[in-house]
C-alpha positions as CSV (number, residue, x, y, z in Angstrom):
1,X,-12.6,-3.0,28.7
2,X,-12.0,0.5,27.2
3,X,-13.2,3.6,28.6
4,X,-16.5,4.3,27.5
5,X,-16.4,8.2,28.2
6,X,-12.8,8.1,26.9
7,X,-13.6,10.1,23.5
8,X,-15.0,12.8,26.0
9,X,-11.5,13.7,27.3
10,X,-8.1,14.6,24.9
11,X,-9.0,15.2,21.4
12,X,-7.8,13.5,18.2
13,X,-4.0,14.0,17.7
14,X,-2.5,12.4,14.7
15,X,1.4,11.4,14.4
16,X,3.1,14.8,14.5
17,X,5.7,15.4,11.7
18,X,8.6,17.1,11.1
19,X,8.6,20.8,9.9
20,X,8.5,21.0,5.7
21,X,11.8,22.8,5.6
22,X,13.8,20.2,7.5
23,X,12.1,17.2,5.8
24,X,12.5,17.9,2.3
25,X,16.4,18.2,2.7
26,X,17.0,14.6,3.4
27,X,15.4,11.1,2.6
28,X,14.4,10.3,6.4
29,X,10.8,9.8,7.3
30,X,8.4,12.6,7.3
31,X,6.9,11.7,11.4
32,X,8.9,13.6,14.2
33,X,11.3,10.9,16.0
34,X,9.9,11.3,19.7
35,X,11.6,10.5,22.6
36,X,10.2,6.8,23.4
37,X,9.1,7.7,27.1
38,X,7.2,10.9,25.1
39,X,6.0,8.9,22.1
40,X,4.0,6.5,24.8
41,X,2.8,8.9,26.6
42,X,0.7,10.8,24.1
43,X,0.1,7.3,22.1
44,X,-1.3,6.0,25.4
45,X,-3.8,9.6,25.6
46,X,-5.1,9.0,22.3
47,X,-5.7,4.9,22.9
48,X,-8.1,6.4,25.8
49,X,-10.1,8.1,23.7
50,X,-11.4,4.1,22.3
51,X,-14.7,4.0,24.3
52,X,-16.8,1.2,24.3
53,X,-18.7,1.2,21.1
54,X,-20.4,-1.8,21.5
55,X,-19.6,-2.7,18.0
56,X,-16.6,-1.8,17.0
57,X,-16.5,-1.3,13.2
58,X,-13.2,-0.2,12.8
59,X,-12.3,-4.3,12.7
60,X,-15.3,-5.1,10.1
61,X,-13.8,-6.1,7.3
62,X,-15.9,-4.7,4.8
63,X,-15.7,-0.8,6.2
64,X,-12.8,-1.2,8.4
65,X,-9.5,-3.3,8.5
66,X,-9.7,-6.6,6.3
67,X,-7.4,-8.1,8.6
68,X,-9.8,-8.2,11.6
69,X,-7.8,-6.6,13.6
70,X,-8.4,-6.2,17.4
71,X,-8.2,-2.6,17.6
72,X,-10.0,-1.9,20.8
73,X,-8.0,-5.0,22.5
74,X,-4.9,-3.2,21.7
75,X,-5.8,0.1,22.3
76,X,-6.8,-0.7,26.2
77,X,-3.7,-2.6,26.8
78,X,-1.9,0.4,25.7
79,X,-4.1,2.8,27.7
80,X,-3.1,1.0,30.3
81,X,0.9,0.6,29.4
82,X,1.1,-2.9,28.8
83,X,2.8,-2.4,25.3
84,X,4.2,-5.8,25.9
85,X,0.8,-7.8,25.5
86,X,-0.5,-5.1,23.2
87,X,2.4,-5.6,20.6
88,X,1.0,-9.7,21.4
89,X,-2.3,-9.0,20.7
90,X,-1.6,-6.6,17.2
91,X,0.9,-9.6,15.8
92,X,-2.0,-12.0,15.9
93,X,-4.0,-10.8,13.4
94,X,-1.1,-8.8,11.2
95,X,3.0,-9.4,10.4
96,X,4.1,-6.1,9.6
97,X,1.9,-3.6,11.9
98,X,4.9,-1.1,11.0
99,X,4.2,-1.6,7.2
100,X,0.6,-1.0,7.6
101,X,1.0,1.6,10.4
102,X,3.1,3.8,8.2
103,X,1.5,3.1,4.5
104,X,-2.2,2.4,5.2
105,X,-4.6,5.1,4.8
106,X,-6.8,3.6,7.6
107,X,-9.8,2.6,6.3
108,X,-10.2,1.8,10.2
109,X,-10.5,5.1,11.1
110,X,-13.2,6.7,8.7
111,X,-14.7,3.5,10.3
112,X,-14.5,4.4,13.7
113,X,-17.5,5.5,15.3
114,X,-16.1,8.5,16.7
115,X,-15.9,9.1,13.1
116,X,-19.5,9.3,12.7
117,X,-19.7,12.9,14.0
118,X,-16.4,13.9,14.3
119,X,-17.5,18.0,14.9
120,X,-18.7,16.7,18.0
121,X,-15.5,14.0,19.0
122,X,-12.6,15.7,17.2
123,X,-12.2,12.8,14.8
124,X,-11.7,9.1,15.1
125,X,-9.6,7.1,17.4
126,X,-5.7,7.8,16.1
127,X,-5.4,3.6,15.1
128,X,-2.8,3.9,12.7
129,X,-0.6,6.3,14.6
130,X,-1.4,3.7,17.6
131,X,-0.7,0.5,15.4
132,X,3.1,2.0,14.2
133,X,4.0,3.3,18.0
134,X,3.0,-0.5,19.3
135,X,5.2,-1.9,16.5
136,X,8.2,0.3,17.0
137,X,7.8,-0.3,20.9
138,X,7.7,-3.7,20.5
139,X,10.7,-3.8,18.6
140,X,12.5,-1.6,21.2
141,X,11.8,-3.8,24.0
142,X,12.7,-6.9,22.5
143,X,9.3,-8.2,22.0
144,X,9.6,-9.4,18.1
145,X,11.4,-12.7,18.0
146,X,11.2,-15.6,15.8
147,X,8.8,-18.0,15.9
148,X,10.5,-21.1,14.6
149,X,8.0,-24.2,13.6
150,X,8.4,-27.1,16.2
151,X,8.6,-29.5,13.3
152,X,8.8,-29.6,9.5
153,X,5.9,-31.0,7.5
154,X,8.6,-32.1,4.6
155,X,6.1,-29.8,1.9
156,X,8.0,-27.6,-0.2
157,X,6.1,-24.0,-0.8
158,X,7.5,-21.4,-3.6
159,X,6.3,-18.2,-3.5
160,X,6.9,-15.6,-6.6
161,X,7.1,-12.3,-5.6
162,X,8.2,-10.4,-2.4
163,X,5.9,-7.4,-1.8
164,X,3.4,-7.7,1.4
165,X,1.2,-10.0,0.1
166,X,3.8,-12.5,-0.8
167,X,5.6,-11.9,2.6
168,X,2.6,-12.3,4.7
169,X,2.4,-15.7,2.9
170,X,5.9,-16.8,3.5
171,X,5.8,-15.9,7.0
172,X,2.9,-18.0,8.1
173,X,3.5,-21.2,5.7
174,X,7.0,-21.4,7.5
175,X,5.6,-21.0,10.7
176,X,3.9,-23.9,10.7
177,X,6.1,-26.3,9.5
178,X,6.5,-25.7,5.4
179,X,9.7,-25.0,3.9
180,X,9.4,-21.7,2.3
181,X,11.4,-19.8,-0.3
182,X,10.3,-16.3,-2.1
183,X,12.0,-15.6,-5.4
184,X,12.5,-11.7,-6.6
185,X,13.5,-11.0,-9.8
186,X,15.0,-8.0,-8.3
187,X,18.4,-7.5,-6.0
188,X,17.0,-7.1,-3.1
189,X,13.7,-8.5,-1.2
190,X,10.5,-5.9,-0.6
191,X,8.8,-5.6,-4.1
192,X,7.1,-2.3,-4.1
193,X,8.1,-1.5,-0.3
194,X,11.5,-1.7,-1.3
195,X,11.4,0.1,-4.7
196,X,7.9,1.6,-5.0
197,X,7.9,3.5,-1.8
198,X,10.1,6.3,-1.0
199,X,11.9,6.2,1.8
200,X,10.4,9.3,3.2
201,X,7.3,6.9,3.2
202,X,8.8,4.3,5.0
203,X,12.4,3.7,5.8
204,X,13.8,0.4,4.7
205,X,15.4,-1.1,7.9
206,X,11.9,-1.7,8.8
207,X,11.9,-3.9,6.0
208,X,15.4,-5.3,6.8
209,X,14.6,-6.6,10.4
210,X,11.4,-8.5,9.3
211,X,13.7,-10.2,6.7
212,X,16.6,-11.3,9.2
213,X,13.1,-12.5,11.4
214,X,12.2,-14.2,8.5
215,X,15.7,-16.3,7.8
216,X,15.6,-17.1,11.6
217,X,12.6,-18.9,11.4
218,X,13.6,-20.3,8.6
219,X,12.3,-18.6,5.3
220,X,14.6,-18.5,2.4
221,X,15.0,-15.8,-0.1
222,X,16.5,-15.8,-3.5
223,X,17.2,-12.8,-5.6
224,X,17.6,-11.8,-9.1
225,X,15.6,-14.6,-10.3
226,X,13.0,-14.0,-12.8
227,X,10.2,-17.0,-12.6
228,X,9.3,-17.4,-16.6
229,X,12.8,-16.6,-18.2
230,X,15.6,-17.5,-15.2
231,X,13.6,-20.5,-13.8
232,X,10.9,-22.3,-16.4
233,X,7.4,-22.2,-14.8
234,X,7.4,-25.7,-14.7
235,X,10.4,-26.4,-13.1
236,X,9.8,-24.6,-10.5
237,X,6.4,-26.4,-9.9
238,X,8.4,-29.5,-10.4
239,X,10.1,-29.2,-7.5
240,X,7.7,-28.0,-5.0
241,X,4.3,-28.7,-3.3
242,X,2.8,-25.7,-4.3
243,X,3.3,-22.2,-6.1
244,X,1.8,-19.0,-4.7
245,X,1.8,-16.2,-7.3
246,X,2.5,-12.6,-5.4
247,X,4.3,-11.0,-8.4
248,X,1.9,-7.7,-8.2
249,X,0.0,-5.7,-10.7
250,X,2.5,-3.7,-11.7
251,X,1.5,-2.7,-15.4
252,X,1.5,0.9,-15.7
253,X,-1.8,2.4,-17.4
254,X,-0.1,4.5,-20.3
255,X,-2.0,7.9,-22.0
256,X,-2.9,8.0,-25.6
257,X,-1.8,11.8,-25.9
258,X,-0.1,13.3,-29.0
259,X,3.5,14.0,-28.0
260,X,3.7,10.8,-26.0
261,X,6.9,10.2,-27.4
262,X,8.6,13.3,-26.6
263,X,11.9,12.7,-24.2
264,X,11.3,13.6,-20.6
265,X,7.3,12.3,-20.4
266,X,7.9,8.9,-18.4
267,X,5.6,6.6,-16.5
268,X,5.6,6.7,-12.6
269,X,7.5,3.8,-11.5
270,X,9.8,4.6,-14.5
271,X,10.6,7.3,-12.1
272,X,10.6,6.3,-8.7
273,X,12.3,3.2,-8.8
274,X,15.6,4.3,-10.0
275,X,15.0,6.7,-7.0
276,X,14.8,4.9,-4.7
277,X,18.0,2.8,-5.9
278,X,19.7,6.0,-5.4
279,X,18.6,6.4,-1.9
280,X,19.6,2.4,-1.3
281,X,23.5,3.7,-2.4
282,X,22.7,2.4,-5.9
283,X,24.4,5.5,-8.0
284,X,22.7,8.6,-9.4
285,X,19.1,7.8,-11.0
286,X,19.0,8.6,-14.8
287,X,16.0,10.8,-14.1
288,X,16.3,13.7,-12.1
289,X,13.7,16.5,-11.1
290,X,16.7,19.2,-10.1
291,X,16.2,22.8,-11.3
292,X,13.0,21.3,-13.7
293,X,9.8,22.3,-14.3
294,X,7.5,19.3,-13.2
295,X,3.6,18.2,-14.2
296,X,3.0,15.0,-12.6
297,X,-0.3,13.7,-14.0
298,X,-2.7,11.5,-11.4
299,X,-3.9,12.4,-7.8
300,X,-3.1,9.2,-6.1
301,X,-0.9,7.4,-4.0
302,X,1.6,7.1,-6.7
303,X,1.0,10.6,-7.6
304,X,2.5,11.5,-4.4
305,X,5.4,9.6,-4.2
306,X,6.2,11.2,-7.5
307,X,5.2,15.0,-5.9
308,X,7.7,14.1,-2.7
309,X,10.3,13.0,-4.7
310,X,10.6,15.7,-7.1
311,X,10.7,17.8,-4.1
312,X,13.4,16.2,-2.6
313,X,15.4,16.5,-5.5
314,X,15.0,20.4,-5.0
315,X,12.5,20.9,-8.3
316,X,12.0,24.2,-9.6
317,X,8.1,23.9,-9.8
318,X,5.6,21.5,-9.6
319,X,2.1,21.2,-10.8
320,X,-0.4,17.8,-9.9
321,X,-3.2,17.3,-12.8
322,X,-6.3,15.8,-12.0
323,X,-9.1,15.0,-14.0
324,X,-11.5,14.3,-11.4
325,X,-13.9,17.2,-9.5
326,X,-12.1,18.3,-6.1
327,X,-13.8,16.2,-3.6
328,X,-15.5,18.4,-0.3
329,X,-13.3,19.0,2.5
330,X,-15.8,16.8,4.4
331,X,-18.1,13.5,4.3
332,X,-22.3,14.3,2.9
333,X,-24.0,12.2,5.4
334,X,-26.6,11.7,2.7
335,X,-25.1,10.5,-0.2
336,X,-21.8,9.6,1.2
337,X,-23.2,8.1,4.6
338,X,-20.9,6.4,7.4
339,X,-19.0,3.7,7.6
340,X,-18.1,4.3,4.0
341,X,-14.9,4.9,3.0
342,X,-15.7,8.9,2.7
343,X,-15.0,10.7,-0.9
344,X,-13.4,13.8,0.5
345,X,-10.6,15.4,-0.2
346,X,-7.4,13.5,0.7
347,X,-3.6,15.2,1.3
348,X,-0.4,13.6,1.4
349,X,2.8,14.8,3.6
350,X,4.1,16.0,0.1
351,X,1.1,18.0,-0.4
352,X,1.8,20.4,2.4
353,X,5.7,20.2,0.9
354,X,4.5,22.7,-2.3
355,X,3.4,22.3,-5.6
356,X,0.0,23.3,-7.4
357,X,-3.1,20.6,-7.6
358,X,-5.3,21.4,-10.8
359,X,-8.6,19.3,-10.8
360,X,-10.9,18.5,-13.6
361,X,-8.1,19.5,-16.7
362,X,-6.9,16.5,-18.5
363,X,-3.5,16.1,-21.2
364,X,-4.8,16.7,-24.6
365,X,-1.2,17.3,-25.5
366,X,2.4,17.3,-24.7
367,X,4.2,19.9,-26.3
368,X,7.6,20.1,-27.9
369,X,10.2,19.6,-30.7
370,X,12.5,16.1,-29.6
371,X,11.8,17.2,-25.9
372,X,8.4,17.8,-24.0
373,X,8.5,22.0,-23.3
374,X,4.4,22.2,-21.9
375,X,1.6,19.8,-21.3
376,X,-1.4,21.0,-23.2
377,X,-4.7,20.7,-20.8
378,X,-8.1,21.3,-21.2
379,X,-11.0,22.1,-18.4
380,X,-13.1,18.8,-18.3
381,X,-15.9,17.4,-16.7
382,X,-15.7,13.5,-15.8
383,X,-18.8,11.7,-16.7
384,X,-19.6,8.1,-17.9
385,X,-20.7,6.5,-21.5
386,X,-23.8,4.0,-21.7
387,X,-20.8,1.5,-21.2
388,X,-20.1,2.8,-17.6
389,X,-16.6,4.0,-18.4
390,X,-15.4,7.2,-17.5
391,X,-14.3,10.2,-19.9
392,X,-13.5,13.7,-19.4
393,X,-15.5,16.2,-21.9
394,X,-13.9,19.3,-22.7
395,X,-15.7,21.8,-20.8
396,X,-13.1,25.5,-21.6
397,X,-10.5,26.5,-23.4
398,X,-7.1,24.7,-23.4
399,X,-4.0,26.5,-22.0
400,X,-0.2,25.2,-21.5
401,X,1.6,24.6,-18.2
402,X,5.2,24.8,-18.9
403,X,7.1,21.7,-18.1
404,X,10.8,20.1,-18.6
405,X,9.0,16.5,-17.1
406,X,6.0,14.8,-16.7
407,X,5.2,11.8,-14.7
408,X,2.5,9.7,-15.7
409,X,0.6,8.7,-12.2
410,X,-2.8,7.1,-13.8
411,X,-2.9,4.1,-12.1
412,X,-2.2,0.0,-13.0
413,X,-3.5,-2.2,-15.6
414,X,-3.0,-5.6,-13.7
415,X,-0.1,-8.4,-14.2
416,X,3.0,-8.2,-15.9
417,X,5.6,-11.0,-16.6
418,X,3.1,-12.5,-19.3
419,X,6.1,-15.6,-19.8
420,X,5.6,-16.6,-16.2
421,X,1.9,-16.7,-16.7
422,X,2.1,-18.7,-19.9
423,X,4.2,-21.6,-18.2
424,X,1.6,-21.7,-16.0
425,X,-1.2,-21.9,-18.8
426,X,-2.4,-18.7,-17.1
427,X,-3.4,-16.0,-18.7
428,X,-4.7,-12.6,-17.4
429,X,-8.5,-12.1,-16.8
430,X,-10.3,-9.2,-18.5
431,X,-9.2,-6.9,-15.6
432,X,-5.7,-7.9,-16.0
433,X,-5.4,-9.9,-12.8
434,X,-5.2,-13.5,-12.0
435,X,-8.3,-15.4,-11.0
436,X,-8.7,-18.0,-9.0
437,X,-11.4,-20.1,-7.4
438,X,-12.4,-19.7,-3.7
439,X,-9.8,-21.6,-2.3
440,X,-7.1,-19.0,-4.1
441,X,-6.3,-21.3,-6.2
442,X,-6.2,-20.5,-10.0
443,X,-6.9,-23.1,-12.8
444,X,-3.3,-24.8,-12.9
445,X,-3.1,-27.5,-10.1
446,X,-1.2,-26.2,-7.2
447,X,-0.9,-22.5,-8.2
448,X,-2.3,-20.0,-5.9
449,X,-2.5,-16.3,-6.1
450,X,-2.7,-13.8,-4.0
451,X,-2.5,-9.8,-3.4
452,X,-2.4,-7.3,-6.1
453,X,-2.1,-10.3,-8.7
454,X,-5.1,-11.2,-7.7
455,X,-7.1,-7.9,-6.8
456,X,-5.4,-5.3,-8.9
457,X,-3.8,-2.5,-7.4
458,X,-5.0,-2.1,-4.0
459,X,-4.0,-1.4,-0.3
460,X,-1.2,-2.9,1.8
461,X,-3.2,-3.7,4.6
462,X,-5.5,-5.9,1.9
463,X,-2.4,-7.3,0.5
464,X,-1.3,-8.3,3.8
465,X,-4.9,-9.9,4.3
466,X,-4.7,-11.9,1.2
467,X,-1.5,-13.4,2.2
468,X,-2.3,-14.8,5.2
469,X,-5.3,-16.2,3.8
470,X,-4.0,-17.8,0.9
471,X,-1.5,-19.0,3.3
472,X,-4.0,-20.8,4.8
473,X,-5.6,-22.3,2.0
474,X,-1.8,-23.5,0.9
475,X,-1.7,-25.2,4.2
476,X,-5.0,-27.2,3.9
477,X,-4.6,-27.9,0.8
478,X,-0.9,-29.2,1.7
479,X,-2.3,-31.3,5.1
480,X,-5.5,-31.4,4.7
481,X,-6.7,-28.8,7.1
482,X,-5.4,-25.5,8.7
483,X,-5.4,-23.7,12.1
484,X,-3.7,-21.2,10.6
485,X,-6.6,-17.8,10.1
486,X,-8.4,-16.8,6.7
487,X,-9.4,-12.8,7.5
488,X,-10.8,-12.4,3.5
489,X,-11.9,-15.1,1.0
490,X,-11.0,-14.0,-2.9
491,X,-14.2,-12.1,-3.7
492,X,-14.6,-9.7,-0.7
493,X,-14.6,-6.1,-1.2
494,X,-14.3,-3.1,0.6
495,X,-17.7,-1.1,1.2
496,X,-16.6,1.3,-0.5
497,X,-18.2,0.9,-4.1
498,X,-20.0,4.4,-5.3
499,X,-20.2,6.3,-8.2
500,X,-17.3,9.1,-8.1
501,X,-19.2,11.7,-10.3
């Protein structure tokens, strides 16, 4: 049973990092390394300050953590220093806490009720910093082993795609008795953990020991296989049970901007990949940020990955546009009430690293002869048309921000791989995902889908959910019944839906 007066004792303390100047000179992640003995200590403080909330909304899967995870179970085990059982109790409900501890932006916490006045508590509980020290404990003592199925169930399960989602899927099919194999397209297995995410972000051996997990208990992995063009469609349903579609909504929104054209404007993940190929040992990336003026264009996550990169690569300057108003520095209990996902202000690690945010200017031209020289932008105000969609009207005079690159950061369209869909007889929905029916399973007989595929570009943590739950829809669908758990069905949603302007 947690503390109830816990909250009233050491305030909120979130995972300390290391100092800008040290950090931006190598690759390594931006948190502090502490010794273990200190890391628990402190970790074990700030899992006291989980009080007895009666209910606990930070597992509600609709304002806190799809995956229902126990968060005030784990927390008092910690408290009181049973990492062991704690590291037990987090694995039942998630595979890759460390994923999710390092790359979710906690929509636990702005659930937490100590979130609800946090001028009086200091903040919500610290769950995510809590989550990633159990998960690195419990890989220190020796707590993370295979869990190899007892006996096969002689199905054959192929899953497409090797990002969370597709992982999570893999992981629990095997472990109860399906023989599993995830095919990439690319070299090596991760998806956009491996080639998305710096690895400032999150460092890819944490990646690596979940894989050599994975083999034990028995998953296979092949690489460099594009499903659609390598492997037909129907071949590869041919020779399995069932096909589980994880292959991501990777298509990059574009901007219809004069000058588009120009050399040195690129999309995002244009960028970053190659990066992060270069940080894997990969040689040089094409693209590089070193001595350059830089507008990256987008205010989210992928935004920045671009902003940490650039400053890794020792850039010369740096400016963020964003079309959108600055959000407040803190949550209007009237209109933007608790537990709601809170529109406030957000900054990344790389924002405290340097650069210049602009909000509510918007592209309206890139400038130059062969190569881009300036992005035009204009002052704007974001409203929305009878149809509901958004546009930015021109609200000042334009000026240029001088520029040798621009990365394009405005978000994802849905699917790619359009062949793959087609063997299938799949094709996109009007959001440019992949639907399916409430058993995850789209319109072609043994086909499931799962994660971004299926949502659109979205959070780990959800992609994580979705995997496990179309795992167990595989299974029953497969045997005719599951044990295995179902934390989100296909049409839940965060509560999180508001109007931004």
């Amino acid at each position: 049973m947690p503390d109830p007066r816990g909250f009233l004792g050491p305030a909120r303390a979130s995972t300390p990092m290391r100092p800008v100047s040290e950090r931006i000179a190598d690759w390594q992640e931006v948190y502090a390394e502490l010794p273990s003995d200190q890391r628990k200590s402190e970790v074990s403080e700030q899992a006291s300050r989980c009080m007895d909330c009666g209910i606990p909304y930070c597992h509600a899967g609709l304002s806190g953590c799809p995956l229902g995870n126990l968060i005030p179970d784990w927390n008092d085990l910690v408290r009181r220093d049973d990492w062991s059982l704690a590291a037990d109790r987090l694995h039942e409900t998630n595979n890759f806490p460390e994923f999710t501890g390092r790359l979710c932006p906690a929509p636990c916490e702005t659930a937490c009720v100590l979130a609800l006045s946090s001028h009086l508590s200091s903040g919500s509980v610290a769950i995510k910093r809590i989550e990633a020290a159990i998960a690195d404990t419990a890989w220190e003592i020796g707590s993370v082993r295979p869990q190899i199925p007892s006996a096969s169930s002689g199905a054959e399960v192929a899953i497409v795609g090797s990002g969370p989602a597709g992982l999570a899927a893999a992981q629990q099919l095997t472990r109860v008795g399906h023989r599993v194999t995830v095919f990439e397209r690319h070299d090596r297995i991760g998806g956009l953990l491996r080639y998305g995410i710096p690895d400032f972000k999150i460092a890819k051996h944490h990646i690596d020991r979940r894989l050599d997990q994975m083999r034990a208990e028995g998953t296979e992995f092949v690489t460099e296989c594009d499903v659609g063009a390598d492997l037909a469609a129907s071949e590869l349903l041919s020779i399995h049970d069932a096909v589980v579609l994880a292959i991501g909504a990777g298509r990059a929104r574009d901007v219809d901007v004069p000058g588009r054209e120009l050399i040195g404007v690129h999309p995002a993940m244009d960028y970053l990949v190659p990066a992060n190929r270069e940080c894997a040992g990969d040689g040089p990336s094409g693209i590089s940020a070193a001595g350059k003026n830089v507008v990256i264009i987008g205010g989210g996550d992928t935004g920045a990955d671009c902003l940490g990169t650039v400053h890794r690569q020792g850039a010369a300057s740096i400016v963020e546009l964003d079309y959108h108003e600055q959000p407040p520095l803190e949550r209007d209990d009237t209109s933007d009430p608790w537990p709601l996902w809170p529109l406030v202000l957000r900054s990344a690690p790389a924002d405290a690293e340097g650069g210049v945010r602009e909000f509510e200017v918007a592209a309206q031209e890139f400038v130059g002869e062969s190569h881009v020289q300036a992005v035009r932008v204009t002052p704007v105000r974001v409203s929305r048309d009878a149809s509901g969609r958004r546009i930015a009207e021109p609200v000042g005079a334009a000026f240029d921000v001088p520029c040798d690159l621009v990365f394009l950061a405005v978000g994802f369209l849905g699917v790619e791989r359009s062949g793959l869909l087609r063997g299938f007889g799949l094709e996109p929905s009007s959001r440019g995902v992949i639907a399916c029916g409430r058993d995850w399973q789209t319109s072609c007989p043994g086909v499931f889908v799962c994660g971004d595929a299926h949502r659109g570009a979205s959070l780990v943590v959800w992609a994580v959910a979705e995997g496990r739950s179309v795992a167990c829809a595989v299974d029953r669908y497969l045997t005719g019944a599951s044990t295995l758990p179902s934390p989100v069905h296909p049409g839940a949603l965060p509560l999180v839906i508001r109007n931004r302007n």
